[in-house]
C-alpha positions, 0 to 999 in steps of 0.5 A, a space after each residue: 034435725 038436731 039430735 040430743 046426746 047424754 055425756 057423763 064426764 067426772 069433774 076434772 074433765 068437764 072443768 078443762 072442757 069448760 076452761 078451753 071452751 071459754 077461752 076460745 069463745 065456745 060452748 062445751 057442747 060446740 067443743 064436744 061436737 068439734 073434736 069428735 067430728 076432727 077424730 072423725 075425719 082424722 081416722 077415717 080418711 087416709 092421710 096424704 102419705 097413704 094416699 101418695 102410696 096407692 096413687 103411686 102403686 100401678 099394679 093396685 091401680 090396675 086392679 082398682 080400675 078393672 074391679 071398677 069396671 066389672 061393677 059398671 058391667 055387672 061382671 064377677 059375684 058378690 062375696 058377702 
């Protein structure tokens, strides 16, 4: 279910809102939603030369198998 949100935004910024919002055929709050859900995916997601790096990190990926493989197994402690 949708929810509703309450943005402030002074005047100039609501008018360039307004302005890309029309010339891409859109409403303001389509707009809003779009853009926070790219920064969204942007910043919580690794980008590609991260995500090379550990791929290519053996040692990391030792270790990230065998921490996987104790969770299976129940193995090790929590540490909060």
């Amino acid at each position: 279910m949708p929810n509703t949100v309450t943005l402030t935004l002074n005047d100039d910024i609501y008018a360039r809102f307004c302005i890309y919002a029309d010339t891409h055929n859109r409403s303001v709050a389509n707009l809003i939603e779009t853009a926070a859900l790219r920064y969204l995916q942007e910043h919580e997601d690794t980008d590609e030369f991260e995500t090379a790096e550990i791929a290519g990190n053996n040692l990391l990926q030792a270790a990230l198998q065998r921490a996987w493989q104790d969770a299976k197994e129940r193995q090790g402690r929590w540490v909060p």
